[in-house]
C-alpha positions in Angstrom: 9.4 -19.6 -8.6 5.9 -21.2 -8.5 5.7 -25.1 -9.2 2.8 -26.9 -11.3 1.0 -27.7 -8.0 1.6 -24.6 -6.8 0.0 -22.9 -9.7 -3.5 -24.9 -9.8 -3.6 -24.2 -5.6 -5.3 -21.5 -4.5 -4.4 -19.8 -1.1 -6.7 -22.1 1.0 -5.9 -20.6 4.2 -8.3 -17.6 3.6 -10.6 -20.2 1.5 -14.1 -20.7 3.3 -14.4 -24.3 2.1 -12.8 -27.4 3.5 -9.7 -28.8 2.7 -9.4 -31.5 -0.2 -6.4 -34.1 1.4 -5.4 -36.9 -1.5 -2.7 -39.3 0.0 -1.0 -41.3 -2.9 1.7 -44.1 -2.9 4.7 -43.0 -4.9 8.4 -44.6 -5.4 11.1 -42.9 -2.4 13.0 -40.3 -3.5 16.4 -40.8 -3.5 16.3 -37.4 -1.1 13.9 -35.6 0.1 15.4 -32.6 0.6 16.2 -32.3 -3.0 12.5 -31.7 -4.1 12.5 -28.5 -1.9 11.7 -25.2 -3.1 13.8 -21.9 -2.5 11.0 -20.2 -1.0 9.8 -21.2 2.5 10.5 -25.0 2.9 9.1 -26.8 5.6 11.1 -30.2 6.5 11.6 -32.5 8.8 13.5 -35.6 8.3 16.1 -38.1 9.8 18.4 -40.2 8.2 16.5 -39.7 5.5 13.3 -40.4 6.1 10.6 -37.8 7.1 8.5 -35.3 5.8 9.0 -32.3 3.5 6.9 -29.7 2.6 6.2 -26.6 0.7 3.2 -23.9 0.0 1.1 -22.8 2.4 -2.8 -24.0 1.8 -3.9 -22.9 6.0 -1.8 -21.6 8.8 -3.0 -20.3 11.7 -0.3 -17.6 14.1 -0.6 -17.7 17.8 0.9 -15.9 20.8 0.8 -16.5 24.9 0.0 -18.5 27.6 -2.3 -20.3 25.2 -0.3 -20.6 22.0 -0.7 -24.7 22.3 -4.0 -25.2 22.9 -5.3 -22.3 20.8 -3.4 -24.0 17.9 -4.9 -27.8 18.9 -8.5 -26.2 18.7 -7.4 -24.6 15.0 -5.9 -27.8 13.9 -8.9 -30.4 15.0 -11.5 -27.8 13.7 -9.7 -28.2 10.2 -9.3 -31.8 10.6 -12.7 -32.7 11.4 -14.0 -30.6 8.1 -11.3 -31.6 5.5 -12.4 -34.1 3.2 -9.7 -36.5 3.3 -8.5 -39.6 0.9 -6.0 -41.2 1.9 -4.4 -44.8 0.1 -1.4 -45.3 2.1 -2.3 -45.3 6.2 1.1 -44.3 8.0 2.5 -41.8 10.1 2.5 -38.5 8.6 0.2 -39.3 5.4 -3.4 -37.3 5.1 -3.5 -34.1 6.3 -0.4 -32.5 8.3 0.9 -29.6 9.9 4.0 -28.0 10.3 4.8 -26.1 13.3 7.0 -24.4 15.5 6.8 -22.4 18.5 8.6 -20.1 21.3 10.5 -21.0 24.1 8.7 -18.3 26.2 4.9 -17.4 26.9 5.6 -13.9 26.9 7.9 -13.9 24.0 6.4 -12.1 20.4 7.5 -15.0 18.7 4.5 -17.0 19.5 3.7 -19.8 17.4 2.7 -21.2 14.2 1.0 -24.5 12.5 1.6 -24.7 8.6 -0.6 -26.8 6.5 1.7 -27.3 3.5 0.3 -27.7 0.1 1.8 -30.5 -0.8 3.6 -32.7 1.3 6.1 -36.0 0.3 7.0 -38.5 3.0 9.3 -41.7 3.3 9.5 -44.0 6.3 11.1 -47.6 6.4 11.2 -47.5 2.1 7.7 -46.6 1.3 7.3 -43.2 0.0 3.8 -40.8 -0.6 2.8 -38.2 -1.8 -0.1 -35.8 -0.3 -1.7 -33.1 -2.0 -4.2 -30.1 -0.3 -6.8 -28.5 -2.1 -9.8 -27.1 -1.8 -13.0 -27.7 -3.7 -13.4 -25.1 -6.0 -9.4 -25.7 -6.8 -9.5 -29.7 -7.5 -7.1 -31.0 -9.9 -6.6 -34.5 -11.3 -5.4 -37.1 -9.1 -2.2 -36.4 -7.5 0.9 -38.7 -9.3 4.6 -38.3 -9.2 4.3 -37.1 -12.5 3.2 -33.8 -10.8 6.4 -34.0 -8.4 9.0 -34.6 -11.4 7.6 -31.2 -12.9 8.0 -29.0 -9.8 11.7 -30.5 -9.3 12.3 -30.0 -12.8 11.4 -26.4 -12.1 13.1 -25.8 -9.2 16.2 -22.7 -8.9 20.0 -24.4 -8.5 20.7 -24.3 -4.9 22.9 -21.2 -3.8 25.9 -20.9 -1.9 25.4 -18.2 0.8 28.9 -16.6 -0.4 31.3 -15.3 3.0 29.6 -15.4 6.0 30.8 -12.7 9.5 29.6 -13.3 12.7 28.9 -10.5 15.7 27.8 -11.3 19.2 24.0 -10.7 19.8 22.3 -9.6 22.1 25.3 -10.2 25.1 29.0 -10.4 24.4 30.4 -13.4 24.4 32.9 -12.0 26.3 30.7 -10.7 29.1 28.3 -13.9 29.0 30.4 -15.9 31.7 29.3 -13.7 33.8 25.8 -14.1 33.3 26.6 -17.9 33.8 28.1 -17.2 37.0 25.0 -15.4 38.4 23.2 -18.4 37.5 25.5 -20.2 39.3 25.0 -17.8 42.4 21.4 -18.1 42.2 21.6 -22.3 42.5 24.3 -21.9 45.8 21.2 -19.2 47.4 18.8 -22.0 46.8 17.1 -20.1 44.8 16.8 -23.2 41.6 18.6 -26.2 41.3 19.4 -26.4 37.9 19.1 -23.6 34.6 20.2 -23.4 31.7 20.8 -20.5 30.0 22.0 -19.4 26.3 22.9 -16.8 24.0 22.7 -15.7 20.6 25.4 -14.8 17.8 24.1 -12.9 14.7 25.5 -14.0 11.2 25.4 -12.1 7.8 26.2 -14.0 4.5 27.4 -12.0 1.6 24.5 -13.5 -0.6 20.9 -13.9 0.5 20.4 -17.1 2.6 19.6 -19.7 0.2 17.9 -22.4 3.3 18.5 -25.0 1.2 22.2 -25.3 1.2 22.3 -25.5 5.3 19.3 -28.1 5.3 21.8 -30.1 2.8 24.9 -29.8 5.1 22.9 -30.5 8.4 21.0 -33.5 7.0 24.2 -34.7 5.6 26.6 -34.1 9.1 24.4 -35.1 11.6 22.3 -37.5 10.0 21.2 -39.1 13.7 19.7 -35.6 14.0 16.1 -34.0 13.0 16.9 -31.7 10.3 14.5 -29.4 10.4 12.7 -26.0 8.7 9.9 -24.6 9.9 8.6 -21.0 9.7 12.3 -19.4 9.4 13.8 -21.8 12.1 16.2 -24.1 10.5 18.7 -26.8 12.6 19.1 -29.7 13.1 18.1 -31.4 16.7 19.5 -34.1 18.9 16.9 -33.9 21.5 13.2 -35.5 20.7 10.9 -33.7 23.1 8.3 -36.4 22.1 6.6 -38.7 19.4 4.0 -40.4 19.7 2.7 -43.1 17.3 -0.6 -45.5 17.9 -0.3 -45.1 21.9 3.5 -45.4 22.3 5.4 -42.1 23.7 9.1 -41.5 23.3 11.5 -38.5 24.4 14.9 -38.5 24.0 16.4 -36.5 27.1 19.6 -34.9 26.6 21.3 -33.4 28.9 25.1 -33.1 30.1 27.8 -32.4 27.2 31.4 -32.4 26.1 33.3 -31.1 23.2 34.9 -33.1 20.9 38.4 -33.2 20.1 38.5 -34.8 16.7 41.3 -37.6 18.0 38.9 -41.2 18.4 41.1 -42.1 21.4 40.8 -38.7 23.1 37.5 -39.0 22.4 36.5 -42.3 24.2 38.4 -41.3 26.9 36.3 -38.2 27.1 32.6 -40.1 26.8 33.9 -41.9 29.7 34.6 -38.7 31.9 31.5 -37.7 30.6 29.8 -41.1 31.8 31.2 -40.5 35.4 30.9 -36.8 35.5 29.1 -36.2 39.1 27.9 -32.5 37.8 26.5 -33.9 34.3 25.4 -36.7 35.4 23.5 -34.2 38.4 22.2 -32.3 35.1 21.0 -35.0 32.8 19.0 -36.5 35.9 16.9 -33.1 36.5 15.9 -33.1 32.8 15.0 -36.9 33.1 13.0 -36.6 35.7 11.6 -33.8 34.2 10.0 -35.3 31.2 8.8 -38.5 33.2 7.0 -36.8 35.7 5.5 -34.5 32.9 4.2 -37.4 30.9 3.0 -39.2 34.2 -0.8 -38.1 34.3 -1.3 -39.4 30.5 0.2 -42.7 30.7 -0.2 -45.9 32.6 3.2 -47.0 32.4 6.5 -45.3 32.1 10.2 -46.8 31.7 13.1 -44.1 32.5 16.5 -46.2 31.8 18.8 -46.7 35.1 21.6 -44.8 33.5 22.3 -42.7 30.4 24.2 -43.4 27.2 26.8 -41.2 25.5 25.2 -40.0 22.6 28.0 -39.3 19.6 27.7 -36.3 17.3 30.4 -34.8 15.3 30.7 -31.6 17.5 29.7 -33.2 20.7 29.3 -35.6 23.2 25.8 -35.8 25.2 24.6 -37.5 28.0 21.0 -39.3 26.7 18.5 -41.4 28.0 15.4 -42.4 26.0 12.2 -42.2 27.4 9.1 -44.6 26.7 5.5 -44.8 27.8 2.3 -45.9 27.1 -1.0 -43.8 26.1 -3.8 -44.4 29.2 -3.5 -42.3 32.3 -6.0 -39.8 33.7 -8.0 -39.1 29.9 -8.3 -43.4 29.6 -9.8 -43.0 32.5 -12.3 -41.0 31.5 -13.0 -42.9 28.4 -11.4 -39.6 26.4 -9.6 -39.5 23.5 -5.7 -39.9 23.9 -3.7 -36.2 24.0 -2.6 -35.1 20.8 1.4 -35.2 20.3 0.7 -31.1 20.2 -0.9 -31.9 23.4 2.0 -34.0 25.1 4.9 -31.4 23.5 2.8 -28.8 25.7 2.8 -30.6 28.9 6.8 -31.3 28.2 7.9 -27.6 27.9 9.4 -26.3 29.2 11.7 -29.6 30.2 15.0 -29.1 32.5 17.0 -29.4 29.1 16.0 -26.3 28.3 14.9 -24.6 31.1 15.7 -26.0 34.4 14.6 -26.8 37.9 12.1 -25.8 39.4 10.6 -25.0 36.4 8.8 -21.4 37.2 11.4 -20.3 39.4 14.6 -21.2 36.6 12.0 -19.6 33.6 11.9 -16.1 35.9 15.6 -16.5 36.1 16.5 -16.7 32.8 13.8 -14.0 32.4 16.0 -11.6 35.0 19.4 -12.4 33.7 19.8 -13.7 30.0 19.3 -10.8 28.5 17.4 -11.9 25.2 14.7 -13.3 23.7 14.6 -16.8 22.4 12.0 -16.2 20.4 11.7 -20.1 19.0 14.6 -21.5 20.2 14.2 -23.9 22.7 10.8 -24.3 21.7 8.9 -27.8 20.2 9.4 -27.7 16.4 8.1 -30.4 14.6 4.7 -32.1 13.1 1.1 -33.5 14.3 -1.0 -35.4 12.0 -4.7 -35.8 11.6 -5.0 -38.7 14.0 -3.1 -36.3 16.9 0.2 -38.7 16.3 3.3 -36.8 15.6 7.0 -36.0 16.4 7.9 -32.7 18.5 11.5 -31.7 18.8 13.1 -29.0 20.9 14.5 -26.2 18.5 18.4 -26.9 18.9 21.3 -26.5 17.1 19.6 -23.6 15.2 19.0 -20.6 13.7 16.3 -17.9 13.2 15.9 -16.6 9.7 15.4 -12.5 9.5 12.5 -11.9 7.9 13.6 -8.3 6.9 16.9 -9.2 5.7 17.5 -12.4 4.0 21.5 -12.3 4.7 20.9 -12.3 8.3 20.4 -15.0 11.0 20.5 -15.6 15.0 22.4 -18.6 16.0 21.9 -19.7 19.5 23.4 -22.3 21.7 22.4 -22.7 25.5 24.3 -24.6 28.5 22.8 -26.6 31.9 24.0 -24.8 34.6 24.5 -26.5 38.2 26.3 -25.5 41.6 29.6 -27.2 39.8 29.4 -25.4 36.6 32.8 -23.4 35.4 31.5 -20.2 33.5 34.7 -20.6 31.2 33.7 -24.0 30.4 30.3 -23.2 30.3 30.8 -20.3 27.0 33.4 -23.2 25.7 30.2 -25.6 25.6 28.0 -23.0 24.2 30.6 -22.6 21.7 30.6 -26.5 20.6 26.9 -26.0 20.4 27.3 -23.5 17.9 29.5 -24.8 15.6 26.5 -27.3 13.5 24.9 -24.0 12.3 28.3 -22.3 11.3 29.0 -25.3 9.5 26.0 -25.3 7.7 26.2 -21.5 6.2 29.8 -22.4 5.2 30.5 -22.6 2.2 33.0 -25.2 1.4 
């Protein structure tokens, strides 16, 4: 179903002229994720606050080596010919872009940037609303007005009905031994850290209505970034980067525990985790990771002396955050900043997702995984028209099927060092799954 603003939008994205951006100031919702259409929604948000999204006035589709930068140049071009007006001045107000992207350079999967058609954003109580049009298309002055007669449109939200699971693309049976050759390969010297995942496919009785498992992510792991972009749904605990007027943060996660549901047992257990030789090994590859990847674009970096133990329903994570400032080699050169586009593709791949060194642990997981990612793993997130935006890495998720709306991939991945325990390993990846299963339940 088609909303007012939908209806006086053209599709801009084959439209030769620029794009029309009006920014308004509106009164927050009392949740965003309740203004969301049925039909491709495209969020972001976090306790929430955030960004929503839905209609599709540009896109542009890339694949390779290049998928990053041949999506900054599409982006900027767009930027620097949209005519933009814009009342409100914050993070993530005038013209935005969804986008998400795959884990691998040779994976089909490529990459996308989604300029919604309308947008409506919330951060620290104030609330807009951005509309994109074209020229020829203009309508009156955006309002919520407009808003309150799309919602008022909008399909109940569905339940997905009974949901089965099968193993994907590797038994989950037979994976521990796919841990152990990772394990194998580490002893030979061949990497010192990877991290390596697998897949589970799920089918629901009724066709996947994305709105119900945004609902129940947002709601349980509300310290998370609930997101949906371009058929990958989740909900991440790992910030590959933001970056907002010059600052840079990235929260590195990295070492992990299963919860047991009993408080006491469960403090105990974040403090095995805090004194665990082999996570604590883990978490500092991927730390190190991400500092010396921002390095040559900032002139200062702070890397905390030890991790926390970040809490999750499922889970318990080792975590450090990671700051810096804008100003290395491009300062310098009296160029512009990198875009947060930009930074996410310096970051990946990062040791949380990959491992170390970084080309030698990607041709592992190449030689023995036995899948394709496709965007898992890979920076999902926004960039705004001034190049500041949030990135996350595309956890806790699942990939939609575009052929067949009642099926999904769910994926879940484990850091693998000399220490690792396959068992324990497929018991982890198991923890990891359980956000997405929860979401598609219907209860």
């Amino acid at each position: 179903m088609t909303s007012p603003l939908d209806d006086r939008q053209a599709a801009a994205s084959s439209h030769p002229e620029p794009l029309v951006v009006r920014t308004v100031r509106i009164d927050a919702p009392d949740d965003l994720l309740s203004l969301l259409p049925e039909d491709a929604p495209l969020t972001w948000v976090r306790r929430g606050d955030g960004l929503v999204g839905w209609g599709e006035a540009a896109r542009v589709d890339v694949t390779g080596p290049d998928r990053f930068a041949d999506a900054e140049r599409w982006w900027q071009g767009l930027v620097r010919s949209a005519v933009v007006r814009d009342e409100v001045g914050l993070p993530g107000t005038g013209p935005v872009a969804f986008g998400s992207f795959a884990f691998d350079d040779l994976s089909a999967a490529g990459g996308a940037l989604v300029v919604p058609r309308v947008v409506v954003g919330r951060r620290d109580g104030q609330a807009w609303l951005t509309v994109v049009e074209t020229a020829g298309t203009l309508g009156p002055a955006p309002d919520w007005s407009l808003v309150a007669r799309h919602v008022a449109g909008l399909a109940p939200v569905r339940s997905p009905g009974a949901v089965t699971y099968a193993s994907g693309a590797v038994e989950a049976e037979d994976w521990p031994a796919v841990v152990a050759r990772g394990v194998a390969a580490i002893r030979a010297g061949e990497v010192d850290k990877v991290v390596l995942a697998r897949d589970e496919v799920a089918t629901t009785a009724e066709p996947l209505d994305v709105r119900h498992a945004l609902g129940r992510l947002a709601e349980r792991y509300p310290t998370c970034w609930t997101f949906s972009v371009d058929g990958l749904v989740g909900a991440t605990p790992e910030l590959l980067v933001r970056s907002d007027k010059g600052l840079v943060t990235s929260r590195v996660l990295a070492g992990t525990i299963r919860r047991t549901g009993d408080d006491d047992a469960d403090l105990a257990r974040a403090a095995i985790l805090a004194h665990s030789s082999k996570d604590l090994e883990e978490h500092e590859y991927a730390v190190s990771s991400v500092a010396q990847a921002l390095a040559p674009y900032c002139s200062s970096t702070n890397v905390p002396d030890a991790p926390f133990v970040l809490h999750l329903p499922n889970v318990l994570h080792l975590a450090s955050d990671v700051t810096a400032v804008l100003g290395g080699a491009d300062g310098e050169h009296g160029g512009p900043h990198p875009t947060s586009l930009a930074l996410a593709a310096a970051l990946h791949p990062t040791a949380a997702v990959c491992g170390t060194p970084t080309e030698a642990a990607r041709d592992l997981i190449r030689s023995i995984e036995g899948m394709d990612r496709a965007r898992y793993a890979g920076p999902v997130g926004w960039v705004g028209a001034d190049g500041d935006g949030e990135w996350g890495i595309g956890l806790r998720s699942a990939e939609l099927d575009p052929a067949d709306p009642r099926r999904l991939r769910l994926f879940a991945g484990c850091g693998i060092v000399a220490a690792s325990d396959p068992a324990a390993e497929l018991a982890e990846s198991r923890a990891k799954l359980v956000p997405m299963r929860t979401a598609l339940a219907s209860d």
